[in-house]
Backbone as a chain_set.jsonl record, in Angstrom:
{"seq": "XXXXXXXXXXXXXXXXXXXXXXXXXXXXXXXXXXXXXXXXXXXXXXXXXXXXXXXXXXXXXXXXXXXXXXXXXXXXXXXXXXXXXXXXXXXXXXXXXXXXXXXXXXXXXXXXXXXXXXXXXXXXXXXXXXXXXXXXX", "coords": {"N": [[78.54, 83.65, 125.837], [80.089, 85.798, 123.445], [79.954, 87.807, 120.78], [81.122, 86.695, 117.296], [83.663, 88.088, 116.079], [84.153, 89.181, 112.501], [85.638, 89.07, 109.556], [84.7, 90.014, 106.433], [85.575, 89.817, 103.036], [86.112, 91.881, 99.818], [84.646, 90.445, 97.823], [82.372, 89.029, 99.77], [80.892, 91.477, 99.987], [80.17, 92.46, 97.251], [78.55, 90.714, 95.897], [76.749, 90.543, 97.817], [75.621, 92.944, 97.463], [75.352, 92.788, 94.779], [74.423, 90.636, 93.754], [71.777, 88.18, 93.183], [71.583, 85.987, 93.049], [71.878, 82.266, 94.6], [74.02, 82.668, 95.93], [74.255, 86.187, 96.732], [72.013, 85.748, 98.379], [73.268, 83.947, 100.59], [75.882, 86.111, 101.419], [74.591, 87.958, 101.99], [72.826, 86.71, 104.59], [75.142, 86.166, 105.855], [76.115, 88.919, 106.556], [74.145, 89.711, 108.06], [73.901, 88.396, 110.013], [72.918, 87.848, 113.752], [75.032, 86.672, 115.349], [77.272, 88.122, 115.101], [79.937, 90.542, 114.969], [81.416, 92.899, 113.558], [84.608, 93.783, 111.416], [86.077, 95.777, 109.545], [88.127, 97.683, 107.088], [90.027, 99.888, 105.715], [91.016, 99.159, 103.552], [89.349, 97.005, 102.44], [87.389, 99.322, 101.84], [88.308, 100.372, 99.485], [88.438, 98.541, 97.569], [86.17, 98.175, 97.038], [84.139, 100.572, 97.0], [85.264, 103.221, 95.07], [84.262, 101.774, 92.251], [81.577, 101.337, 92.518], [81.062, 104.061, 93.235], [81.679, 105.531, 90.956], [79.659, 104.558, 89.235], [77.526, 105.233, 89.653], [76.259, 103.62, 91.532], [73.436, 103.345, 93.859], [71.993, 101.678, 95.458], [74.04, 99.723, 95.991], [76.179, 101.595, 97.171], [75.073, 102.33, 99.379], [74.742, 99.741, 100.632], [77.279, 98.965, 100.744], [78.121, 100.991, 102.869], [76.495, 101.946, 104.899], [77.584, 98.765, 106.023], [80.399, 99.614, 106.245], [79.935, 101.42, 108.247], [78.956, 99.699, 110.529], [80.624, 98.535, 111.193], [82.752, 97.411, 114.191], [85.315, 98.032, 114.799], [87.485, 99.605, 112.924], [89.816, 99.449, 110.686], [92.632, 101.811, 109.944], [94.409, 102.643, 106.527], [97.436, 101.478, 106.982], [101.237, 101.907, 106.781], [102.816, 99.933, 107.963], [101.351, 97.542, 107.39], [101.507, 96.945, 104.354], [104.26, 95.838, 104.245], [103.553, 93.361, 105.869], [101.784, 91.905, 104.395], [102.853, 91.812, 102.032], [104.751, 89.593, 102.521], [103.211, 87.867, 103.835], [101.891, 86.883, 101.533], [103.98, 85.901, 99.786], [104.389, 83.854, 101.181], [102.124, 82.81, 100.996], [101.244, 82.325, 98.425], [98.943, 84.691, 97.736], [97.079, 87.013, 96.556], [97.177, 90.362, 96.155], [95.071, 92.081, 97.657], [94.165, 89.844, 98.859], [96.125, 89.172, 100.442], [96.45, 91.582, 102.307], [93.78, 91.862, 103.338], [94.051, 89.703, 104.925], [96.034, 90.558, 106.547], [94.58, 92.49, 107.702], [92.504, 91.319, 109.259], [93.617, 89.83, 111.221], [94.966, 92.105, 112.706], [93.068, 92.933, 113.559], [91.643, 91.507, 115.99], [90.302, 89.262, 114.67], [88.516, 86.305, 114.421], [87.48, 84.693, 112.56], [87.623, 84.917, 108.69], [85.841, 85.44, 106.297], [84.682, 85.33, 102.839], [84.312, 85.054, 99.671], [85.734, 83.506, 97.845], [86.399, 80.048, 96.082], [86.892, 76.848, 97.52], [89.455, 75.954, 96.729], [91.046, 78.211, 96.812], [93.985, 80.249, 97.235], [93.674, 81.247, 99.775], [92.27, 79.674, 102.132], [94.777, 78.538, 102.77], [95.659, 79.96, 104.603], [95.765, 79.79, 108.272], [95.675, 80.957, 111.136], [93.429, 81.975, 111.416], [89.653, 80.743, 111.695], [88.567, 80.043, 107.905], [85.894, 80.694, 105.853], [84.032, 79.947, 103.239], [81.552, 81.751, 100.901], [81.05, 80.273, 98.757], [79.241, 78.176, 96.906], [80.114, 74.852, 98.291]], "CA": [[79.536, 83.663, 124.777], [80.894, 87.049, 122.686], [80.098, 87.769, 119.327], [82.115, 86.283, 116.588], [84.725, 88.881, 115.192], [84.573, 88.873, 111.397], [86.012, 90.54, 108.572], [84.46, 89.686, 105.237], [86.665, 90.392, 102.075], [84.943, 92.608, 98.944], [83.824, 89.789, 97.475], [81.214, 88.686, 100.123], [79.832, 92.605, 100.104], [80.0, 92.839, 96.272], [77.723, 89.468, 96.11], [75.583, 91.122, 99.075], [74.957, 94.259, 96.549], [74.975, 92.966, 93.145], [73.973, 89.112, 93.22], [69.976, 87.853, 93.362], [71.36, 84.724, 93.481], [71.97, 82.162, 95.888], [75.644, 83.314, 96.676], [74.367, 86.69, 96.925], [71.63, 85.384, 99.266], [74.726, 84.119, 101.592], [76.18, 86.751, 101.764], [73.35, 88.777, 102.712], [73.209, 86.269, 105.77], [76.544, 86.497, 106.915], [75.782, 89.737, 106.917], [72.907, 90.061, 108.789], [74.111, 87.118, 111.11], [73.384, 88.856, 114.856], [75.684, 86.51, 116.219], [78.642, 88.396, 114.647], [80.987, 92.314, 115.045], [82.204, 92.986, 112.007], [85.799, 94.369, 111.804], [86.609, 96.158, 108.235], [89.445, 98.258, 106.818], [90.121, 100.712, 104.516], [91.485, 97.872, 101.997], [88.005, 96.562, 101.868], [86.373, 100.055, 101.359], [88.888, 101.016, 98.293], [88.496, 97.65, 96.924], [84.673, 97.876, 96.954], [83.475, 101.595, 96.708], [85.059, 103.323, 93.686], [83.52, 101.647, 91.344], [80.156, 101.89, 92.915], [80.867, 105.6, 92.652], [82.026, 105.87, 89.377], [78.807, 104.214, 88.024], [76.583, 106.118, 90.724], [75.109, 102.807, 91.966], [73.097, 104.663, 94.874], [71.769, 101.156, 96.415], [75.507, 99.237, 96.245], [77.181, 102.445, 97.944], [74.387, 102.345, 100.559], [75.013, 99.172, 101.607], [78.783, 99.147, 101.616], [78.303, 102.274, 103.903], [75.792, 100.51, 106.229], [78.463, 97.75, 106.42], [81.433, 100.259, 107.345], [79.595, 102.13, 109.503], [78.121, 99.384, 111.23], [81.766, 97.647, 111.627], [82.868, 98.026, 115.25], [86.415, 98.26, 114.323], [87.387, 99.691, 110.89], [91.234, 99.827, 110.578], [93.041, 102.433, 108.32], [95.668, 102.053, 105.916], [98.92, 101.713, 107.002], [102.588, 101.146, 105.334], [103.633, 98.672, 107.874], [100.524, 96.548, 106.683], [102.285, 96.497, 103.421], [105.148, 94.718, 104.211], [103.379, 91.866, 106.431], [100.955, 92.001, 103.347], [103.759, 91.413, 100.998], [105.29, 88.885, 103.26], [102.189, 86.753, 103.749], [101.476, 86.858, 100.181], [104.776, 85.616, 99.131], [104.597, 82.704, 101.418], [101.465, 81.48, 100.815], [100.838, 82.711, 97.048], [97.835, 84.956, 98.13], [97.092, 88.273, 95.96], [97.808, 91.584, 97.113], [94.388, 92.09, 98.207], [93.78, 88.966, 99.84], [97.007, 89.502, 101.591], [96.425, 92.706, 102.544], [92.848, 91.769, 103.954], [94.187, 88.847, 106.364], [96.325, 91.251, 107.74], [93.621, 93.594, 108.748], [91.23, 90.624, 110.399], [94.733, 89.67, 112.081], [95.212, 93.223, 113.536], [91.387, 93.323, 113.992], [91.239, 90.149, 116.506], [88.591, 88.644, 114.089], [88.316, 84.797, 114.598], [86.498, 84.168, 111.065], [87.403, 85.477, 107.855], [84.269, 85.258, 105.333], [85.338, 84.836, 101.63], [83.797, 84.35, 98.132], [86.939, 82.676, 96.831], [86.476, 79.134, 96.055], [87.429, 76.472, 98.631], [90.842, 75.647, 96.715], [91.652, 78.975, 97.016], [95.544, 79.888, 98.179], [93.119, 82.12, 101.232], [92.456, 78.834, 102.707], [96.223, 77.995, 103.371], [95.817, 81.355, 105.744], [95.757, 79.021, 109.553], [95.226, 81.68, 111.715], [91.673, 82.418, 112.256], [88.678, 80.084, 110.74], [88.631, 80.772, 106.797], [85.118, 79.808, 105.102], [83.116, 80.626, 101.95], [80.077, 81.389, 101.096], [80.837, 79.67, 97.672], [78.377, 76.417, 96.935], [81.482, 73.781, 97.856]], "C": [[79.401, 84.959, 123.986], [80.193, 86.666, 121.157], [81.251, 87.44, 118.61], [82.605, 87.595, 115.599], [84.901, 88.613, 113.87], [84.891, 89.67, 110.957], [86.064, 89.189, 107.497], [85.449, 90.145, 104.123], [85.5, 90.605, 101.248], [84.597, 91.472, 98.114], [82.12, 89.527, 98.218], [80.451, 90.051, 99.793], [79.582, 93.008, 98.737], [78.887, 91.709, 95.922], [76.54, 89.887, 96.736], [75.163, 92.114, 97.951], [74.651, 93.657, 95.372], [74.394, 91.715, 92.822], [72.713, 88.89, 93.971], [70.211, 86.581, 93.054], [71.094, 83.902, 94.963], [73.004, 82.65, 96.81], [75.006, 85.005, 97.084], [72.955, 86.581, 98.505], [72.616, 84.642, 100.99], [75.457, 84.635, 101.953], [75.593, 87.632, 102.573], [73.443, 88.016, 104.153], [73.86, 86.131, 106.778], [76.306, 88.228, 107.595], [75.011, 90.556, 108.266], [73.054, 88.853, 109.859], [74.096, 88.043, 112.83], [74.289, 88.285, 115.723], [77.329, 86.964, 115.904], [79.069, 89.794, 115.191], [81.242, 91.879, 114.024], [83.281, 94.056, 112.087], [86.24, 94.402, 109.852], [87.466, 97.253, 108.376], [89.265, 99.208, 105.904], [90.228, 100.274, 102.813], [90.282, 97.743, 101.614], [86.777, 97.641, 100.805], [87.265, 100.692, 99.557], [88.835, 100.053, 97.655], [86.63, 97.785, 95.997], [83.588, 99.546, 96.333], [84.106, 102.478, 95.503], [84.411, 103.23, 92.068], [82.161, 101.624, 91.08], [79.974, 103.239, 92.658], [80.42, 106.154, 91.606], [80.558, 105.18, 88.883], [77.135, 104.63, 88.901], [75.444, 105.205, 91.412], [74.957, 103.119, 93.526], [72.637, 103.127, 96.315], [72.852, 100.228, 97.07], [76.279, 100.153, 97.154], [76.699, 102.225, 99.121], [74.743, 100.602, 101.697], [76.331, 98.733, 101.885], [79.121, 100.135, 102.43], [77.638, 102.018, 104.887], [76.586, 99.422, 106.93], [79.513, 98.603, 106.97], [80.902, 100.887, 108.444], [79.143, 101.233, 110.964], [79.65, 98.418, 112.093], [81.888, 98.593, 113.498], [84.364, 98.071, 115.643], [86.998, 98.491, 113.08], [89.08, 100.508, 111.207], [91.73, 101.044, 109.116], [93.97, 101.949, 107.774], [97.264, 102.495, 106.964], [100.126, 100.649, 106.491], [102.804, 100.098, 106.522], [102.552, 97.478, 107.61], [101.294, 95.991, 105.494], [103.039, 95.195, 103.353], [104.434, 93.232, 104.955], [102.688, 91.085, 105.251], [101.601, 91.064, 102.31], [104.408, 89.744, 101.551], [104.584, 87.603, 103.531], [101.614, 86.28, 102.253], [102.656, 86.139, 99.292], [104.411, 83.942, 100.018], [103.458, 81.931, 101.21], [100.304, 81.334, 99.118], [99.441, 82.839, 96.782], [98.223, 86.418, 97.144], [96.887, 89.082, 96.745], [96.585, 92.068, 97.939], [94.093, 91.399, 99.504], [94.704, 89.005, 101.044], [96.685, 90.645, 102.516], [94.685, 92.433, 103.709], [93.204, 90.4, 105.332], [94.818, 89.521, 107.345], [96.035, 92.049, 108.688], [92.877, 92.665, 109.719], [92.659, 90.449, 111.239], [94.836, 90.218, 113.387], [94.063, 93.108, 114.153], [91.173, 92.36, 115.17], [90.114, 89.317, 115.898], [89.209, 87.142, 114.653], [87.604, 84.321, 113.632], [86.381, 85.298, 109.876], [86.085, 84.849, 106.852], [84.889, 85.809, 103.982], [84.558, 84.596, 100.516], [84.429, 83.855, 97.251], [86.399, 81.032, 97.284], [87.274, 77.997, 97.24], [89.013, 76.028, 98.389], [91.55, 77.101, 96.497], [93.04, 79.197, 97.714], [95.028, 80.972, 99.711], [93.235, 81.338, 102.02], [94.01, 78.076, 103.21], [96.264, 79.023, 104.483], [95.285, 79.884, 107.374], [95.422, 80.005, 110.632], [94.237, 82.095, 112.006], [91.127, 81.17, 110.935], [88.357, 81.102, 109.184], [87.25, 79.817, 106.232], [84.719, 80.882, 103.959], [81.949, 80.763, 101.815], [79.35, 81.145, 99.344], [79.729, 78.205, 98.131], [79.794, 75.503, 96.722], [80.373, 72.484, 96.988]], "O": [[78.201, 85.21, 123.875], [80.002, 85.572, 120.626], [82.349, 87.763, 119.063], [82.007, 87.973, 114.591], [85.793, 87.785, 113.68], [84.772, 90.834, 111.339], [86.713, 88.144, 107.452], [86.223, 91.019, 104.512], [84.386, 90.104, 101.405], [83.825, 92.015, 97.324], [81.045, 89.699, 97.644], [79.333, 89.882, 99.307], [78.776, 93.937, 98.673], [77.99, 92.402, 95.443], [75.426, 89.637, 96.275], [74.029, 91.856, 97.548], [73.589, 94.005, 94.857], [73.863, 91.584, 91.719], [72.53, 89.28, 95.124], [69.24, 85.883, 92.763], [70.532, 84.31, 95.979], [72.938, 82.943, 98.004], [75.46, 85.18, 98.214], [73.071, 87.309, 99.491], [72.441, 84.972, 102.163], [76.091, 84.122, 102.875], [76.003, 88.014, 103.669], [74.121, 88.617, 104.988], [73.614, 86.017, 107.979], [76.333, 88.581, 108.774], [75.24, 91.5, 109.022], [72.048, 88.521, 110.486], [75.045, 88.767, 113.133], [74.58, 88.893, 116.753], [78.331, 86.376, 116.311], [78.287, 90.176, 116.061], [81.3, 90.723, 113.603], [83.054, 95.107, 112.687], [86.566, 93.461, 109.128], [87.65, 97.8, 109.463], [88.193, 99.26, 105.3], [89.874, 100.649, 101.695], [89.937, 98.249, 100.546], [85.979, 97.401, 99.899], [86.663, 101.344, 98.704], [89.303, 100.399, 96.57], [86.204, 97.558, 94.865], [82.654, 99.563, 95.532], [83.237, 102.511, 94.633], [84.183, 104.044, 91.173], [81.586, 101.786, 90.004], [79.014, 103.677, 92.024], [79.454, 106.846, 91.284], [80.434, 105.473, 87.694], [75.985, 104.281, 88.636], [74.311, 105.538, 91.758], [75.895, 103.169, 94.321], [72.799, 103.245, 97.529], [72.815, 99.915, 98.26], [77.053, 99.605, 97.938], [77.474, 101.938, 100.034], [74.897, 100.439, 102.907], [76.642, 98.217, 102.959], [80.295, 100.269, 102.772], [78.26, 101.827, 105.932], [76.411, 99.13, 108.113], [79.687, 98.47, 108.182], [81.46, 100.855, 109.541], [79.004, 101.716, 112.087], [79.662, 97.859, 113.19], [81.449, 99.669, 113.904], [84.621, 98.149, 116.844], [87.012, 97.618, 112.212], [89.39, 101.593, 111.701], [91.386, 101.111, 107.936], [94.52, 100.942, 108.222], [97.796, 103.519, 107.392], [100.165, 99.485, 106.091], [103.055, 99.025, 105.973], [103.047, 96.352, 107.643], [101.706, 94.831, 105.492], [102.813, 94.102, 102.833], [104.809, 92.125, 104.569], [102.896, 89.885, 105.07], [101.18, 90.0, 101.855], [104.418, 88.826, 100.731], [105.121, 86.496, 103.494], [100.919, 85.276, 102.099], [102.362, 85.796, 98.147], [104.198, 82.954, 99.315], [103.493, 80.7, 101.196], [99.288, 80.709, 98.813], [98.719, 82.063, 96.155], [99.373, 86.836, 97.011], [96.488, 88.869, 97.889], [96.921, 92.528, 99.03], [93.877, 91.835, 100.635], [94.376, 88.922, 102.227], [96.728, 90.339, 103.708], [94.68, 92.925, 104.837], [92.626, 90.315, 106.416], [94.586, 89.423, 108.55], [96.529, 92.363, 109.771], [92.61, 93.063, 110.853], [92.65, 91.254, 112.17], [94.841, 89.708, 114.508], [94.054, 93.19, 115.381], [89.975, 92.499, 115.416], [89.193, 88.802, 116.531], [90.286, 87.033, 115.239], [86.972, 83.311, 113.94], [85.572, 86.225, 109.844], [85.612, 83.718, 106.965], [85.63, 86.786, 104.089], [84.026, 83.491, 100.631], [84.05, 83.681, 96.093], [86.067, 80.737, 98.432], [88.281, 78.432, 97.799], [89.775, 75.781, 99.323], [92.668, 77.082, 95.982], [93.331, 78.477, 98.669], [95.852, 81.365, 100.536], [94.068, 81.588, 102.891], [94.088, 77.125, 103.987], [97.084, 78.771, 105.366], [94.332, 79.142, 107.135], [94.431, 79.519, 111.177], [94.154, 82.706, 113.071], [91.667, 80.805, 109.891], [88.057, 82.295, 109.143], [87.316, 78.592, 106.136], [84.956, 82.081, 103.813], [81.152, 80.069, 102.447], [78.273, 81.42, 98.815], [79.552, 77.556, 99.162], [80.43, 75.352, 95.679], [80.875, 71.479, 96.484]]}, "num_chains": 1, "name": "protein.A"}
């Protein structure tokens, strides 16, 4: 059996860098799961690295740069993302992010998005690939 195709959204990797809890302990896992590929985007890295910049956190950049680099598909931006973006977001009253990130695992062939939104989240209405958390349900 294949590794499982994921694409985490910047929650799980902001959790992975900045939380010493248990959530950020779950994330870390997913992470480090070897039965996974990881398939990230550009969305993820402009969502996530800026503000790491801007406040020169040296071990947060490192490991959202460990994580893109280590992806084995890392999509760029593009406009017709937008519109499916917009399009999936209207129908299933998902924010522009979240939209914007299903459409990359989509493109990506992932089979398991990974999530730090709550389980009544409007992510979970997404049907298309397995959607979990690595909230405490």
């Amino acid at each position: 059996m294949g590794l499982i195709r994921t694409y985490v959204d910047a929650g799980v990797l902001i959790a992975a860098a900045r939380s010493m809890s248990a959530l950020g302990a779950r994330a870390l896992a997913v992470l480090d799961d070897s039965s996974r590929e990881f398939a990230a985007s550009d969305y993820v890295e402009l969502e996530v690295m800026p503000k790491a910049r801007f406040h020169k956190s040296i071990e947060e950049i490192r490991l959202y740069e460990a994580y893109l680099n280590k992806a084995v598909i890392r999509l760029p931006f593009a406009a017709e993302d937008g519109r499916s973006a917009y399009d999936l977001a209207c129908r299933l009253g998902l924010s522009a992010f979240d939209a914007l990130h299903l459409v990359a695992a989509r493109k990506a062939g992932c089979t398991e998005f990974i999530t730090s939104e709550r389980p009544t989240s409007p992510i979970f209405r997404f049907t298309e690939m397995s959607v979990r958390t690595i909230t405490a349900n």
